[in-house]
DOTILO-346637 format. One record per residue (C-alpha): z, x, y; residue number from 1. Coordinates in Angstrom, 2 decimals. Last residue first. Layout:
<atoms>
       Z       X       Y  nr
       Z       X       Y NUM
...
</atoms>
This chain:
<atoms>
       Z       X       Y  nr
   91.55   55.17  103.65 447
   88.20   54.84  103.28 446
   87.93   58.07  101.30 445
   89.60   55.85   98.18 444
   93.09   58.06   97.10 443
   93.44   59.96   94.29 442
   94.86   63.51   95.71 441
   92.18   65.31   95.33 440
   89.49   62.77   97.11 439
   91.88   62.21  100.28 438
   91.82   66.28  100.64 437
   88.21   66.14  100.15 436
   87.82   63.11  103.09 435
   90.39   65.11  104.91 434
   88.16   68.24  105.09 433
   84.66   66.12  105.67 432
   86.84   64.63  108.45 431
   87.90   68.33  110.20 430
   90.14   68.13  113.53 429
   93.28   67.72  111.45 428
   92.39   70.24  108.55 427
   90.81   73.07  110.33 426
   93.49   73.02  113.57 425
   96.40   72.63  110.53 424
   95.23   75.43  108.44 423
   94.86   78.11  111.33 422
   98.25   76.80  113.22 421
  100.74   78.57  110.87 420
   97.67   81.83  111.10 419
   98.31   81.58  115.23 418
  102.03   81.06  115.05 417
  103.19   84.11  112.68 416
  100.88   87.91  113.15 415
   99.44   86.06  116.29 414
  102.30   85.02  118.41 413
  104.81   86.80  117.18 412
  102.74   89.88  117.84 411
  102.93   89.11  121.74 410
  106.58   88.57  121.56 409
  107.14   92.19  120.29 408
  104.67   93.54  122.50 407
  106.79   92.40  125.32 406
  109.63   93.64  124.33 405
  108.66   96.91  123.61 404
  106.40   97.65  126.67 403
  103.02   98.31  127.07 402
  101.68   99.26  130.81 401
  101.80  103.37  129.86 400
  100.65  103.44  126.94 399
   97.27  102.10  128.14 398
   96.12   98.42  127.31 397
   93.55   97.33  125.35 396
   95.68   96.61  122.05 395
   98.42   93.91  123.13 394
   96.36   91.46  125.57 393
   93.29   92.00  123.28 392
   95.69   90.27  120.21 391
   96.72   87.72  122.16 390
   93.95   86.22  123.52 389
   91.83   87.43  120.47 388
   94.01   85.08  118.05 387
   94.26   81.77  120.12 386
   91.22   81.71  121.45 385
   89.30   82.31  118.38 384
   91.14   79.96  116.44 383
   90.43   77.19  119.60 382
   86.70   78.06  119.27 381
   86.43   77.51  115.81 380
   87.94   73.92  115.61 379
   86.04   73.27  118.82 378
   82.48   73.95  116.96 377
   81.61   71.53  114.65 376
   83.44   68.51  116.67 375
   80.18   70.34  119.23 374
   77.60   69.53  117.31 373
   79.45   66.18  117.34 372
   80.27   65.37  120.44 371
   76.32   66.35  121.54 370
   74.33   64.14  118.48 369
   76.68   60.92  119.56 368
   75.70   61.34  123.11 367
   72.12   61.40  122.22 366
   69.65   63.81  123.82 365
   70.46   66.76  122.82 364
   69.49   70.04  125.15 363
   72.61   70.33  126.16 362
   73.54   70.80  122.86 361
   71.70   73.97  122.45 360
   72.65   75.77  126.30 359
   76.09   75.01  124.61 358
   75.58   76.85  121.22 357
   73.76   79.92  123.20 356
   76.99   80.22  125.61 355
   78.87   80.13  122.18 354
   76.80   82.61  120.40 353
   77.10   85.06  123.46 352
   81.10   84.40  123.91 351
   81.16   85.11  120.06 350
   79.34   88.06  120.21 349
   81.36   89.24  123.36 348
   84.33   88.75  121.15 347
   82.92   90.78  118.20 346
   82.10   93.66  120.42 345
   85.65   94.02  122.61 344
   87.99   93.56  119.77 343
   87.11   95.56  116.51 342
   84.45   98.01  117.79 341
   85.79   98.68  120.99 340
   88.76   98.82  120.17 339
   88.01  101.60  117.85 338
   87.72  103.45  121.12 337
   91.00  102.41  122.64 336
   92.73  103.05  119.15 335
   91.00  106.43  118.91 334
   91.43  107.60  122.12 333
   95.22  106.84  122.64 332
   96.05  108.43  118.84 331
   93.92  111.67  120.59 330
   96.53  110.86  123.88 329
   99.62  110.87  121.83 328
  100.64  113.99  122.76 327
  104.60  114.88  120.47 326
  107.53  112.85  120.46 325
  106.43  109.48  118.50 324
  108.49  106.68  118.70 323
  106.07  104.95  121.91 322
  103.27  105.90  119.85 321
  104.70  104.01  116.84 320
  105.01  100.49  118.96 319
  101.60  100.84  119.83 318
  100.48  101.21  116.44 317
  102.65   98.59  114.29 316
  105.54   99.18  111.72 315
  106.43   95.43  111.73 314
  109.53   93.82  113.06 313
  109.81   95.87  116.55 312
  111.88   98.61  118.58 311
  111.25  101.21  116.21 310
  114.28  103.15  115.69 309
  112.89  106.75  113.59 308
  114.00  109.12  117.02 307
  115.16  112.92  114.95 306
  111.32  113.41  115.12 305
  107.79  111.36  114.17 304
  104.56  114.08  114.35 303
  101.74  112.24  114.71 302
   98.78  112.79  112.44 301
   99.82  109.13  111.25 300
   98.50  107.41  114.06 299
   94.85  109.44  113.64 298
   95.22  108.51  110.38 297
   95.74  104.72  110.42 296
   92.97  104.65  112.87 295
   90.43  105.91  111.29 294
   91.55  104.23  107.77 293
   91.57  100.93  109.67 292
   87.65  101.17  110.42 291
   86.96  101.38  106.88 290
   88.65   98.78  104.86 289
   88.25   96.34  108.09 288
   84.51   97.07  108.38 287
   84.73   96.18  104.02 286
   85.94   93.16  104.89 285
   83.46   92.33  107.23 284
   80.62   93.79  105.56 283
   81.58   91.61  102.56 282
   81.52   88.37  104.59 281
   77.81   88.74  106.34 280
   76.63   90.35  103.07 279
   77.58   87.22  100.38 278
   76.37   85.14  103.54 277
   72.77   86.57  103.61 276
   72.77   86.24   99.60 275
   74.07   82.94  100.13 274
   71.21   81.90  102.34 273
   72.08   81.31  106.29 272
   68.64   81.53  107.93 271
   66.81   79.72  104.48 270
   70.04   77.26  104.93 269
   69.90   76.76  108.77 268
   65.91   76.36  108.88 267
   66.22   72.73  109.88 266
   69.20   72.94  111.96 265
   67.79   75.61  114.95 264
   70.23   75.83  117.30 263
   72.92   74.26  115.68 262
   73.39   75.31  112.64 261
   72.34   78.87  113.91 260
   75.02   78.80  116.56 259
   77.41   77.61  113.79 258
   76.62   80.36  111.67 257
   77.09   83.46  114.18 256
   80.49   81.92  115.14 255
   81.80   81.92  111.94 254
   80.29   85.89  112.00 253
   82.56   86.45  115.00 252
   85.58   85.04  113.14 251
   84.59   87.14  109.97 250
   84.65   90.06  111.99 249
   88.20   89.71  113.58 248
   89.36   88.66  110.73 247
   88.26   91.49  108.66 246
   89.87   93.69  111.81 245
   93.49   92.22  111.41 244
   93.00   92.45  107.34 243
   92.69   95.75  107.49 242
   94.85   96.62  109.96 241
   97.98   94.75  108.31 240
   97.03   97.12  105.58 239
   96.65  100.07  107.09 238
   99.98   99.76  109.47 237
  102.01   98.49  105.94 236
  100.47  101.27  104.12 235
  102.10  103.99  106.52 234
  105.44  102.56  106.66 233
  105.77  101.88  103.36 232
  105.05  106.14  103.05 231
  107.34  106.06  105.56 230
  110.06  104.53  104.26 229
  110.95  100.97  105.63 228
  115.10  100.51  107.41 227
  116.55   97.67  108.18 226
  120.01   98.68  106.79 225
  122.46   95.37  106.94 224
  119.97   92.86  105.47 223
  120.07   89.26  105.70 222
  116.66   89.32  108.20 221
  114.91   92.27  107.11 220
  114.15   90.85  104.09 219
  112.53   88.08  105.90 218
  110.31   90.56  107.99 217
  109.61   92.27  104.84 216
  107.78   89.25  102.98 215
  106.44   88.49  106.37 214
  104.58   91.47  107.12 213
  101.70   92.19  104.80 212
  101.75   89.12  103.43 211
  100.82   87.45  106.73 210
   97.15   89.50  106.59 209
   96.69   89.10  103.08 208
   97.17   84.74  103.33 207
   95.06   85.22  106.84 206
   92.48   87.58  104.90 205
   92.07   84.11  101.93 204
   91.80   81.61  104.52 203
   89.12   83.44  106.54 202
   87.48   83.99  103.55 201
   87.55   80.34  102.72 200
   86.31   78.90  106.31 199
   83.28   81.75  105.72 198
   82.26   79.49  102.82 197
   83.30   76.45  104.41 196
   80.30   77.50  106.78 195
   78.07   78.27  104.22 194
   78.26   75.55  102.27 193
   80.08   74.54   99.37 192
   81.93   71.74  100.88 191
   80.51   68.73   99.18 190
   80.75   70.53   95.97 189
   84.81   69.91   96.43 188
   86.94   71.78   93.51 187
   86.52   75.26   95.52 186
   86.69   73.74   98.87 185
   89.88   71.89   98.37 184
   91.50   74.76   96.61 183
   90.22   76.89   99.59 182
   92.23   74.57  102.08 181
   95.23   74.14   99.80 180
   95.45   78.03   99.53 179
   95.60   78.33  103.29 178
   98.08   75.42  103.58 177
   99.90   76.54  101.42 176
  100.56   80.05  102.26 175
  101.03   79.68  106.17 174
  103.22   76.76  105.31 173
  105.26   78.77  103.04 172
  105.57   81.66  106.01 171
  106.56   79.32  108.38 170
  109.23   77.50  106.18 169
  110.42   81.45  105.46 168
  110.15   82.26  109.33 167
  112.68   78.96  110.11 166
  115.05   79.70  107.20 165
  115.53   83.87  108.08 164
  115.54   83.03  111.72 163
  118.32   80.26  111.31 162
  120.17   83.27  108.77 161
  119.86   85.88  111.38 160
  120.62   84.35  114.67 159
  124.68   84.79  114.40 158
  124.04   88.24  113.30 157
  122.63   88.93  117.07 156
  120.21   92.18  116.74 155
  117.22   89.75  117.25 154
  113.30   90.25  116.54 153
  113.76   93.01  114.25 152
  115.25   96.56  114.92 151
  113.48   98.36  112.55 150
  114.37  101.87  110.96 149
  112.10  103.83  110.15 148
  111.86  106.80  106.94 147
  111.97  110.14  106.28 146
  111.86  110.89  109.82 145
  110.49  114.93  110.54 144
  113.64  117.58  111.01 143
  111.95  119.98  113.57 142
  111.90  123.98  113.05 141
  110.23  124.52  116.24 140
  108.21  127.31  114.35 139
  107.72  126.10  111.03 138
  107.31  122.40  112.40 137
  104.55  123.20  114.68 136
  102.72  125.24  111.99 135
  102.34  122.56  109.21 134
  101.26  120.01  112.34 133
   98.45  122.14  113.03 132
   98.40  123.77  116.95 131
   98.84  127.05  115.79 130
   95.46  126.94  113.47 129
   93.20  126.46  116.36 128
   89.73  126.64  115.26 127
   90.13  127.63  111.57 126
   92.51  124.55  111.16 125
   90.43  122.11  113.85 124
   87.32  123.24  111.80 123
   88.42  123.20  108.53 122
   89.90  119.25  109.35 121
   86.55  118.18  110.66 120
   84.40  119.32  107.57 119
   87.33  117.13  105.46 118
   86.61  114.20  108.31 117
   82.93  114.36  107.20 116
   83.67  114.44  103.39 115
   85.90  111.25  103.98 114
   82.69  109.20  105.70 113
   80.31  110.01  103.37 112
   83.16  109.32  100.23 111
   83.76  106.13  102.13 110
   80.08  104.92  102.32 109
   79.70  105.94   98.39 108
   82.77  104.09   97.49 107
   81.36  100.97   99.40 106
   77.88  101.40   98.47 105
   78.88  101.27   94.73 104
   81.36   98.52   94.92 103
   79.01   96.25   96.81 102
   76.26   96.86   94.42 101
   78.65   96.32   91.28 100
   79.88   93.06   93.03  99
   75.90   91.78   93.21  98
   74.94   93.11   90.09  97
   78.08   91.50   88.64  96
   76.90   87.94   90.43  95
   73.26   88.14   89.19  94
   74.37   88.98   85.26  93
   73.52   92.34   83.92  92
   71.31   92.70   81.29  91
   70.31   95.63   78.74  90
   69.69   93.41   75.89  89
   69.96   95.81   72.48  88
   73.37   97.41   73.17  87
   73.93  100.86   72.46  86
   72.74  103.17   75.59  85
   73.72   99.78   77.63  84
   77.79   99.80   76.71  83
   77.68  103.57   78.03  82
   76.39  102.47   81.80  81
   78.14   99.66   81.76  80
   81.17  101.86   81.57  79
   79.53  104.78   84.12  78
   78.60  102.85   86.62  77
   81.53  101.40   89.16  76
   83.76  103.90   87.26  75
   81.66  106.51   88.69  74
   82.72  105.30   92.74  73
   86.24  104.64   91.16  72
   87.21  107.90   90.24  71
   85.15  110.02   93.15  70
   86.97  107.57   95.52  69
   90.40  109.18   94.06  68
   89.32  112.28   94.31  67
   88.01  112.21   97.94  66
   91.27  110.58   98.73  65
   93.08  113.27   97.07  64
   90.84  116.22   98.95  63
   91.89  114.75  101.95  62
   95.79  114.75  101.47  61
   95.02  117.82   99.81  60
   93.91  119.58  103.31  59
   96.70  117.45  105.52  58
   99.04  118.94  103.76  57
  101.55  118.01  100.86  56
  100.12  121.11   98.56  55
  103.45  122.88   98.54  54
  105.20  119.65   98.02  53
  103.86  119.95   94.17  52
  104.13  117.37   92.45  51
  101.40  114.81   94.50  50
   99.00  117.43   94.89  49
   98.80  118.48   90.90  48
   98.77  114.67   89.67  47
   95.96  114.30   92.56  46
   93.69  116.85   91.49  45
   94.85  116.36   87.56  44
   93.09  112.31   88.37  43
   89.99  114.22   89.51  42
   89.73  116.49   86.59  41
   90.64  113.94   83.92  40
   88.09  111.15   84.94  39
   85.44  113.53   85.92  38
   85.60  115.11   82.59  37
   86.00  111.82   80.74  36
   82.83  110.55   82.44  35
   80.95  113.95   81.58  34
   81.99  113.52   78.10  33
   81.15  109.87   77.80  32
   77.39  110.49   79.37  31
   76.60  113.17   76.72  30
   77.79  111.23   73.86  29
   75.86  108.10   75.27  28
   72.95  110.16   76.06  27
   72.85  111.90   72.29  26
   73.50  108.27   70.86  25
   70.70  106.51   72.78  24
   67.91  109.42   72.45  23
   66.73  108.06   69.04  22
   66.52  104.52   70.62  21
   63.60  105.88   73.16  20
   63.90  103.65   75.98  19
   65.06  105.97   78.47  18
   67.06  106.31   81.46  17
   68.14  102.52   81.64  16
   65.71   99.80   81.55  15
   68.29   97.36   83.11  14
   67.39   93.62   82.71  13
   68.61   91.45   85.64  12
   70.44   88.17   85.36  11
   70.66   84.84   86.60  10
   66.74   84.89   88.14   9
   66.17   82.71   91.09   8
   63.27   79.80   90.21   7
   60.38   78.91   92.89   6
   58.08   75.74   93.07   5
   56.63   77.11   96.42   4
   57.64   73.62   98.28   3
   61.39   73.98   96.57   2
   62.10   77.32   97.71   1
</atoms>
């Protein structure tokens, strides 16, 4: 950019649908009625389906989501759209063109997506309309769980209070130092680069990811009743996915970036532009937004019976299929096959960067140049081990080898220890870190 003497716009200017000021009113009064008619019809949809228990099937459970994604995929245009038909400078700023594009392709994907599994629930009901859910209860006449009830990490009452205090100072330190490490990137220019870029949306999924759990985990610990109703139940397994597979993504594009600072240094920020960036971390949390939804449903399309004790401290997949009463094999399918998407692809991406990373600095010829193209690099790698060891071990494999207890440990170890460790592996093993945390609090670098 600087050799061709170039300047990036701040804004763009918006022509509209026409420029013919005699127009503006009659567009703007057309436009507000057909916003306010979308508004009110889709949000009476989902009054309607959520009053009456009559519509509580899997049909209106669709046609809600479709509703509500109808409501926000308009509300991503129509405002601006209205403020334009009366404003003289139709201009939108470069960063709210940029969140207004990611909005609108993210509704729009999800409405694609939602309208396909709608096709796929008429079939499967027109198909086979004894083996639906609504049917199976009306003819076994099963009582389905209301809510779960969780058995924690220790049923000894003695242990509850220590395991309250030490998960609590876990939990704090999993929140500061996460929110100290994007404070210090925010107020340091120094670190406003790509790769503390990705460093800060890692940060900011492992402060969702923990909330998700902890929070209820501690609750869990003083109370009597451990119980979590199913509709918490349900948003706690698509949440915690969520932000499980936008880590997973953003770990593999962290690898991505250091195997193009390294490989080829010189080109790294026309390779690795913000705009590039702004993509690379909004596709992964918007994979996670997506891909969880599968799976959450497919889980949830289970039918849970008279059995509601989970033996675990979160509501979590393979613990729910061992609850569940009824085939689990579909539920199977789509975790093993999402697996695929969320596991087994992003680690052999990083394996791939890596083995190109090393082939890269063995090409170095100083000593000093190798340790520290690869200083760049352990911090990442050791995250990466550390999460996708444990997580692979606990997802990829069949019902039939997972056990309770084991899977309980297993998510100990990277739901609390692996984000606890996160802050302190990219703050202790990170100088241009220190230096910035030496800088906020006062102190001379040198020190």
């Amino acid at each position: 950019m600087e050799s061709s003497n170039f300047t990036s716009v701040s804004e763009f200017i918006l022509l509209g649908l026409s420029s013919q000021p005699e127009f503006q009113v009659l567009l703007f009064l057309l436009f507000l009625k057909v916003y306010l008619l979308i508004l009110l019809g889709n949000l009476l949809i989902v009054l309607l389906i959520l009053r009456d228990s009559r519509l509580h099937t899997p049909m209106y459970f669709f046609l809600t989501n479709l509703s509500s994604i109808e409501v926000c995929l308009t509300s991503c245009v129509f405002p601006q759209m209205l403020i334009h038909f009366f404003a003289e400078r139709k201009s939108i700023s470069y960063s709210c063109c940029v969140i207004q594009f990611y909005m609108f392709l993210s509704f729009g994907i999800a409405e694609c997506y939602i309208l396909s599994v709608m096709a796929y629930d008429r079939y499967v009901a027109i198909r086979d309309p004894l083996s639906t859910p609504i049917n199976k209860m009306e003819s076994s006449n099963l009582t389905l769980v209301t809510e779960f009830i969780l058995l924690g990490l220790s049923s000894r009452p003695e242990l509850q209070v220590h395991l309250f205090l030490l998960f609590l100072m876990v939990y704090l330190m999993i929140l500061l130092g996460n929110l100290l490490i994007m404070l210090l990137i925010l107020r340091n220019s120094r670190l406003h680069t790509p790769m503390y870029f990705f460093l800060t949306n890692l940060s900011s999924i492992e402060v969702c990811f923990t909330s998700c759990v902890f929070p209820q985990m501690l609750v869990h610990f003083l109370a009597k009743r451990k119980s979590i109703s199913y509709s918490c139940c349900v948003i706690q397994v698509y949440t915690f996915l969520t932000f499980g597979i936008a880590e997973c993504y953003i770990l593999s594009v962290m690898a991505y970036d250091r195997y193009v600072a390294i490989r080829d240094p010189l080109r790294y920020s026309v390779t690795m532009s913000w705009g590039i960036c702004g993509m690379l971390a909004a596709g992964s949390w918007l994979g996670g937004f997506m891909l969880s939804a599968v799976d959450t449903v497919a889980t949830f399309q289970l039918l849970f019976c008279q059995n509601n004790v989970i033996n675990h401290f979160l509501c979590e997949m393979p613990a729910l299929l061992h609850l569940s009463g009824t085939d689990t094999t579909h539920a199977e399918l789509v975790m093993h096959v999402l697996c695929i998407f969320t596991l087994l692809c992003p680690i052999t991406f990083i394996i791939l960067s890596y083995a190109h990373i090393i082939i890269a600095v063995l090409t170095i010829r100083s000593a000093q140049g190798r340790r520290k193209a690869f200083s760049t690099c352990s911090s990442h790698l050791l995250v990466v081990t550390l999460f996708f060891g444990t997580i692979m071990s606990l997802y990829l494999k069949p019902k039939s080898l997972s056990f309770p207890e084991y899977n309980k440990i297993i998510s100990v170890f990277y739901v609390v220890f692996t984000p606890a460790l996160n802050p302190l592996i990219y703050s202790l093993r990170n100088k241009e870190v220190k230096m910035a945390l030496k800088k906020l609090l006062g102190k001379p670098e040198g020190v």
